[in-house]
VOPA-667730 format. One record per residue: x, y, z of N, C-alpha, C in turn. Coordinates in steps of 0.02 Angstrom, whole numbers, plus 50000, padded with zeros to 5 digits. Layout:
XYZXYZXYZ...
END
This chain:
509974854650517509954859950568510364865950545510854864250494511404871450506511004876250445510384873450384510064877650343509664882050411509244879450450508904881150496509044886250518509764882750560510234888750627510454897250560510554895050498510784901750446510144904850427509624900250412508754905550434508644910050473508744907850539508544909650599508984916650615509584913850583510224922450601510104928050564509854924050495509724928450472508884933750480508604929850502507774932050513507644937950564508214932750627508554938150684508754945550670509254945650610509484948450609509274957650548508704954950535508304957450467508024962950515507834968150475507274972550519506894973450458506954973850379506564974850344506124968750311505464970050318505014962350297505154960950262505244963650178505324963450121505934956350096506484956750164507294955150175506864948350186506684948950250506394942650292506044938750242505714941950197505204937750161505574934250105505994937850054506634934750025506854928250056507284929450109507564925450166507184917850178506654919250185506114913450189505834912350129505914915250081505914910950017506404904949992506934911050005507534907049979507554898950023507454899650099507664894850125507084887850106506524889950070505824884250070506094882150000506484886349951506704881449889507034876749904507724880049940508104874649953507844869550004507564869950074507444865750118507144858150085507274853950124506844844750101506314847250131505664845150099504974845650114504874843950188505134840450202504984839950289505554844350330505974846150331506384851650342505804859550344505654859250284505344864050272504504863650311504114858350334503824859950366503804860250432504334858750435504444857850499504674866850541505104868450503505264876050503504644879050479503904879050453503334882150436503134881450529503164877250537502714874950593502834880750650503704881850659504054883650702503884890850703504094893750612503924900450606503234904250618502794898850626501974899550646501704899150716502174898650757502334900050808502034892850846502244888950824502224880650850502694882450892502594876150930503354873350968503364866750977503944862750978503854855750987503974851751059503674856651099503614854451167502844858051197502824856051255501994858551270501514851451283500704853051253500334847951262500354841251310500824843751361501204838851422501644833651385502064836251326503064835651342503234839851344503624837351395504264840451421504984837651406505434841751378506014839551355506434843251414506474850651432507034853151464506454858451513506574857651558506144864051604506914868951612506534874851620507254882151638507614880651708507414875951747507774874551828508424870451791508124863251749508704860551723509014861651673508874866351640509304869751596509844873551601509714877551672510294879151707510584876251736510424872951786510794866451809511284862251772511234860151686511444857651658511934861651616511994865551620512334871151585512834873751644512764874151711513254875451741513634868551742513654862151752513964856451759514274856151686514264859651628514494859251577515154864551566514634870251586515304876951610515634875751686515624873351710515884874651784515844880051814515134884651803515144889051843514604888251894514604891951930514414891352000513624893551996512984889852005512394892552005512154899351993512484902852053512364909752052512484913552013513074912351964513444916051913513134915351833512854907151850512224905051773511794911151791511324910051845510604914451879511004920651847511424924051873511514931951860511574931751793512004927351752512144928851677511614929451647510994923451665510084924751626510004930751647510014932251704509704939751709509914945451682510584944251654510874949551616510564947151563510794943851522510524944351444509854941351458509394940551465508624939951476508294934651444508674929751408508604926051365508834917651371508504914651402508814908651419509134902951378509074904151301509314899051254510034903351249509804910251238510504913751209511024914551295510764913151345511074911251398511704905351393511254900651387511424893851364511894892851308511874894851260512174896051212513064898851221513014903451252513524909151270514004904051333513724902651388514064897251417514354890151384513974887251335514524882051342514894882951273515464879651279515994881751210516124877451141516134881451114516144878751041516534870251009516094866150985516444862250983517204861450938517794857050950518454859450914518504859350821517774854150788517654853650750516884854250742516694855350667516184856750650515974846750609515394845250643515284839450638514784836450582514444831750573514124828650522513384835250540512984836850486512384840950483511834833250498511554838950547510944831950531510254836650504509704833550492509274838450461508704840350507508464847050513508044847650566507494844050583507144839950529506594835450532506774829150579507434826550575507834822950605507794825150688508164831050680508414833650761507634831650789507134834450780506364836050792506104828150816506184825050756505704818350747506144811950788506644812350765507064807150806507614807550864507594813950895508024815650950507554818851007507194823850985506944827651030506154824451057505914825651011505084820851024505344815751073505584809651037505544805951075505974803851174506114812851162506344813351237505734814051280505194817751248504714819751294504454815551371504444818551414504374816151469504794809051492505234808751461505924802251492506334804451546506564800351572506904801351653507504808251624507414811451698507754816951686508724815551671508964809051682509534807451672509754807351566509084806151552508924802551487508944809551451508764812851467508574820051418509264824651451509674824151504510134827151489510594825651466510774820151449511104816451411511074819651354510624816051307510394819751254510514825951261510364832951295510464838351283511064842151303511624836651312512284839051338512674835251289512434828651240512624828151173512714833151135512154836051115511794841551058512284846751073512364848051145512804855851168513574852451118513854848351131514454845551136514724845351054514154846251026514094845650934513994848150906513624854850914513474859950880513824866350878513974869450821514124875750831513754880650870513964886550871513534891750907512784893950872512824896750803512004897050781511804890650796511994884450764511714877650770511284879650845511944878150884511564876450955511174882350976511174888750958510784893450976510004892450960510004888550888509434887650852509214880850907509594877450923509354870750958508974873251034509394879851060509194879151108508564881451113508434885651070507874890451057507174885451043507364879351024506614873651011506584869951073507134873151117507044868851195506554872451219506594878751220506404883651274505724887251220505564884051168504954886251137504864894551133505654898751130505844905551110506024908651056505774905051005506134905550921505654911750910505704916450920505364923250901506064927650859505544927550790506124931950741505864937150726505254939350739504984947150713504534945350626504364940050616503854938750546503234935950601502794940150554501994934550556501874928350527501334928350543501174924050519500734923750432500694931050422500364932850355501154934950324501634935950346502344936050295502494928650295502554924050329502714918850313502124915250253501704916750268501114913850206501244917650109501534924850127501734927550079502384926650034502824921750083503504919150053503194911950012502744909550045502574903950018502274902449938501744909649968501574912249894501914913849846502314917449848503014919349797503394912849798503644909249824504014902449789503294897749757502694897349775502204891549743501904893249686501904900949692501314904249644500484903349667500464896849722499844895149756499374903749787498944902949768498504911649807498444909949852498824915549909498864918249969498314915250009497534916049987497214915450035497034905750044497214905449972497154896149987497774893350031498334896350028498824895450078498614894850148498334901550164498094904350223497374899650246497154895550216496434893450225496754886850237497134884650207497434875150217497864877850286498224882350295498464880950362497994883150424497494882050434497054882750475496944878050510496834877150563496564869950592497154865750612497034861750641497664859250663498134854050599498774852350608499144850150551499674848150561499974842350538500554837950542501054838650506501524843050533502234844550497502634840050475502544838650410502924834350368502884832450297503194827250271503214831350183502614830350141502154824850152501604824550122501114831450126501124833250195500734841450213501054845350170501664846950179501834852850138501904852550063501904844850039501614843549961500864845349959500574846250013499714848449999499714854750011499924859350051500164864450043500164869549977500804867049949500844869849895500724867249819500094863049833499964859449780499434865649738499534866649667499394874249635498474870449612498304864449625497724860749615497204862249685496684863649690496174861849718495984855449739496224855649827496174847849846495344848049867495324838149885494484840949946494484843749983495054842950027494994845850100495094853350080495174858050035495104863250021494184866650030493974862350022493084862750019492894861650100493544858450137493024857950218493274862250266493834867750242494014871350291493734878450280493694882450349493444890050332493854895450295493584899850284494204904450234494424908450303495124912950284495494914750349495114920050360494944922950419494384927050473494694933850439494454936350426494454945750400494424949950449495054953750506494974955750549495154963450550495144968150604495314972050612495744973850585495934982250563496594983650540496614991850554497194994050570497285000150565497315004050507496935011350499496825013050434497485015850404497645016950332498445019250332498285027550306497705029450322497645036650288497165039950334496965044450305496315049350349495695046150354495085046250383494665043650353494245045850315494295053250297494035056750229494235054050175494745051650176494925046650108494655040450092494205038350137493585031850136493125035250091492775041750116492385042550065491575044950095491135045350081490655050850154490375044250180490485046950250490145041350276489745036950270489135043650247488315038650222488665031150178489065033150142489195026550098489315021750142489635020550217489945016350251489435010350276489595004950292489124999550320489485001550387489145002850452489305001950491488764998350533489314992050586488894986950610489064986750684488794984450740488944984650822489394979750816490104980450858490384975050888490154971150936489964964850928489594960150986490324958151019489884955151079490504951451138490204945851143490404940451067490424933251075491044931751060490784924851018491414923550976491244922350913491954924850873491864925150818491694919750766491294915650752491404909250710491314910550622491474905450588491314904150507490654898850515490214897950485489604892550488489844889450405489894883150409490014879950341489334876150355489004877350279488654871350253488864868550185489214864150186489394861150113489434852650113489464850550062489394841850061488944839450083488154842650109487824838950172487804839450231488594842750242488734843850309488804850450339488784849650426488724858050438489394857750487489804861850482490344863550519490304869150560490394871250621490404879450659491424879950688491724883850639492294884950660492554891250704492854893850743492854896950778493624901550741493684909150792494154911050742494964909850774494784902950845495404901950853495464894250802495384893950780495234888850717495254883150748494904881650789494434876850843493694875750804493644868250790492854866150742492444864650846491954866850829491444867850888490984863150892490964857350850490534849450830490264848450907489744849350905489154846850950489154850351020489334859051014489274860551072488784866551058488424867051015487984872450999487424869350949487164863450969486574858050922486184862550898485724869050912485494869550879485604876150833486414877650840486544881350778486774877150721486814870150746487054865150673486404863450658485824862250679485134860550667484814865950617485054873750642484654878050584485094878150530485714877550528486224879050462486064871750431485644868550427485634860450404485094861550352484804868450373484424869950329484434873650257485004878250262485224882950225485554879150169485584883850122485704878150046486414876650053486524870250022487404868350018487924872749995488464872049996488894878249972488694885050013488634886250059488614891050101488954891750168489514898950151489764900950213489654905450237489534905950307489214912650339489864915750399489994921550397490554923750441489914927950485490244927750550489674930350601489994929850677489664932550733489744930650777489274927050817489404921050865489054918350917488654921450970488034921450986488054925351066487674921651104487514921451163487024918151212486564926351191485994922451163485384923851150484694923051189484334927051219483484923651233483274927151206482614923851184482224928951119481914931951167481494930051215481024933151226481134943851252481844942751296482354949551294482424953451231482444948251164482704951551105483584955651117484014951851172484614953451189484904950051173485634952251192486264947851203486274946851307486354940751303486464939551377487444942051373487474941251448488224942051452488704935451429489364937151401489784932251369489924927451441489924928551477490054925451545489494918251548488874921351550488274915751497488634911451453489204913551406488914908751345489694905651343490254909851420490514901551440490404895651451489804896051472489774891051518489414883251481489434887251418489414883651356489864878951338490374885751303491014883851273491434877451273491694874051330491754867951351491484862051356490514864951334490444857551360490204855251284490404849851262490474846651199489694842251179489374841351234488584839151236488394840351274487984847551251487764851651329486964847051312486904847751392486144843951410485744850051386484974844251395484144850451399484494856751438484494855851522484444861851547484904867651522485554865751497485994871251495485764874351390485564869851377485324870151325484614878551321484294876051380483634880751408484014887351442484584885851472484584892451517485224898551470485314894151409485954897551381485854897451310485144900651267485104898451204485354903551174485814900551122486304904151062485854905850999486344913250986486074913150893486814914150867486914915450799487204917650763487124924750745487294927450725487224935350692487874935650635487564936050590487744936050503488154943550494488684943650485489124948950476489084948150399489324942250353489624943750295489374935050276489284934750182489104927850155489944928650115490024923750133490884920250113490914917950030490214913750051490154907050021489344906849994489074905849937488534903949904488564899349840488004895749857488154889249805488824884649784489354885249833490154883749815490314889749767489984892849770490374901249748490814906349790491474904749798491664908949824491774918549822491344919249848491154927649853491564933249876492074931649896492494936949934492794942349889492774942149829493144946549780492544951549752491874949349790491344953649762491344959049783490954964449779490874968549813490584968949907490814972449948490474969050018489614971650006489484976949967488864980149968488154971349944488694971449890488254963949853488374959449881488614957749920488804951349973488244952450026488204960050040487634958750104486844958250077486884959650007486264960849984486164952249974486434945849951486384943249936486314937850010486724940650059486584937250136486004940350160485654944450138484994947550176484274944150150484434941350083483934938350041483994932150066484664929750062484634922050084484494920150182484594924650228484344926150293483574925850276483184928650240482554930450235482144926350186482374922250162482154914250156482234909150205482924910650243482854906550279482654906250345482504911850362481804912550412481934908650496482464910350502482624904150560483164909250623482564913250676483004917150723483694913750746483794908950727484464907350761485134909650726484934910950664485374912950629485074918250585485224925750628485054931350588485504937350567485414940950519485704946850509485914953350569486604952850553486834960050609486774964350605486234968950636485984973250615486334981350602486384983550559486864990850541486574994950603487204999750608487015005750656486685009950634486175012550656485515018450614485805023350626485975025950671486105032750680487155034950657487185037050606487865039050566488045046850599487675050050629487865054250687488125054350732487775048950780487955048350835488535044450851488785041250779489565038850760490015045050770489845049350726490185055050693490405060750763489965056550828490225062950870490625062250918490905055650876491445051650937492015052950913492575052750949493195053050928493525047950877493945049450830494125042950797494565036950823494345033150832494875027750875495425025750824496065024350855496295021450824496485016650774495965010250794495815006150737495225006350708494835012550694494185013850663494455012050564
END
């Protein structure tokens, strides 16, 4: 915990990324592999409470913190409301222990103290969390309190934390960024796969990380004349990756949620398309006969259900719409050009002949762009 609690002060305390990213290098050499994923997890904005455990709710946290300080309810209540922050509340009330005690390691604190408080009688967990107060220094316990109250916000992303990783593994960024996708078990075998500089399998079954929006850092005369530009409609679905590889068809979503059997017959047409193929696109509730997009409100009523019947099947039929090819033949394409990427997704769309999964169609008119104001994230 005390590598952790000297992370965290310092991460706190950084305003320049560059610092932060150092900072979180330094600390993933030194950290034990489960230490260290365990702090990945955290810095990724995990928490180890939620999913219905409960270790400390904010009623007994104060509660337990005044019977520790002897102060009077009202005077805890006003102190949170002054500093706004209920760990660093917590923290500030109770007092330092007279010695600095044995380190235990954060994988430890996590795996064998805290977890296994989840949802135990409320006598049981304050115990435990009036131990922890009684033992820790101030960062220590600041850092402790901060995994109570699921508030560990230091000012890094989640693409700087993938970039420290990169610089201590030498592993490329985006294979970093593609294995932490999907859900994942913080501990040392993961983070030996992690940063393993080899091509695992499970490297072949996950989607590559979603290519999103960005603010431009210059004029947009410095793009270059428009005519050159692909410009495409923003739809109001959702965003998914379509994997066909191994035989198999995967639909991942871009909250990196796999969508297995709630859209049968967009896994039915991608079953068709040759192996080694990834398609980035968005979802929509589709009827052909409109040649529209129905409303996203439609293609809730989807979303949830994991084996939708005939009827909802009939009253809510989906397509895909093909933004970008990822993936051809287990060729990964992303370093190509985007011009030859779409040329090569428009040929392979047009073999494969299957409205459910079609091309997004460019905007025709580069005028009637041109007479809009520039938005901010254009």
């Amino acid at each position: 915990m005390r590598r952790f609690a000297a992370l965290y002060r310092e991460l706190d305390r950084s305003t320049a990324t560059g610092d932060k990213r150092a900072t979180m290098v330094a600390y993933f050499r030194e950290a034990a592999p489960a230490d260290a994923a365990w702090a990945l997890h955290l810095l990724s904005g995990g928490k180890i409470s939620g999913a219905g455990r409960k270790i400390a709710s904010s009623g007994e946290l104060r509660a337990w913190v005044g019977e520790v300080s002897g102060l009077p309810q009202w005077l805890v209540d006003d102190s949170y409301a002054q500093v706004g922050d209920l760990a660093e509340t917590v923290t500030l009330l109770v007092d330092d222990p007279p010695g600095a005690g044995g380190d235990i390691p954060l994988s430890a604190w996590i795996q064998q103290r805290l977890l296994p408080l989840a949802n135990a009688a409320a006598e049981v967990r304050r115990a435990a969390v009036l131990e922890a107060w009684a033992s820790l220094c101030f960062d220590e316990r600041l850092a402790f309190n901060k995994l109570l109250t699921g508030s560990l916000r230091v000012g890094v992303s989640q693409r700087t934390v993938q970039q420290a990783l990169a610089e201590l593994s030498g592993v490329d960024i985006a294979r970093i960024a593609q294995r932490m996708l999907g859900s994942w078990t913080p501990d040392a075998a993961w983070m030996a796969h992690l940063l393993d500089p080899e091509e695992r399998p499970g490297d072949r079954q996950q989607p590559y990380p979603f290519f999103l929006a960005s603010p431009l850092e210059a004029e947009p005369a410095t793009l270059g004349p428009v005519e050159d530009w692909l410009l495409e409609w923003k739809w109001d679905g959702i965003r998914v990756q379509l994997l066909r590889r191994a035989g198999e068809v995967a639909l991942w979503s871009r909250g990196e949620e796999r969508l297995d059997g709630r859209f049968p017959e967009i896994e039915q047409a991608a079953a068709a398309l040759p192996d080694g193929t990834v398609i980035d696109g968005e979802l929509l509730g589709w009827r052909s006969g409109d040649d529209a997009p129905l409303p996203f409100t439609a293609l809730q009523t989807r979303i949830q259900r994991r084996k939708p019947g005939a009827r909802t099947l009939a009253d809510t039929p989906v397509r895909v719409l093909a933004y970008d090819l990822l993936e051809l033949g287990g060729e990964d394409l992303r370093e190509r050009p985007q011009h030859a990427r779409r040329a090569l997704l428009e040929n392979l769309l047009l073999e494969h002949a299957d409205p459910r999964i079609a091309l997004s169609p460019k905007v025709q008119s580069v005028n009637r762009v041109l007479r809009r104001p520039w938005p901010a994230w254009a």
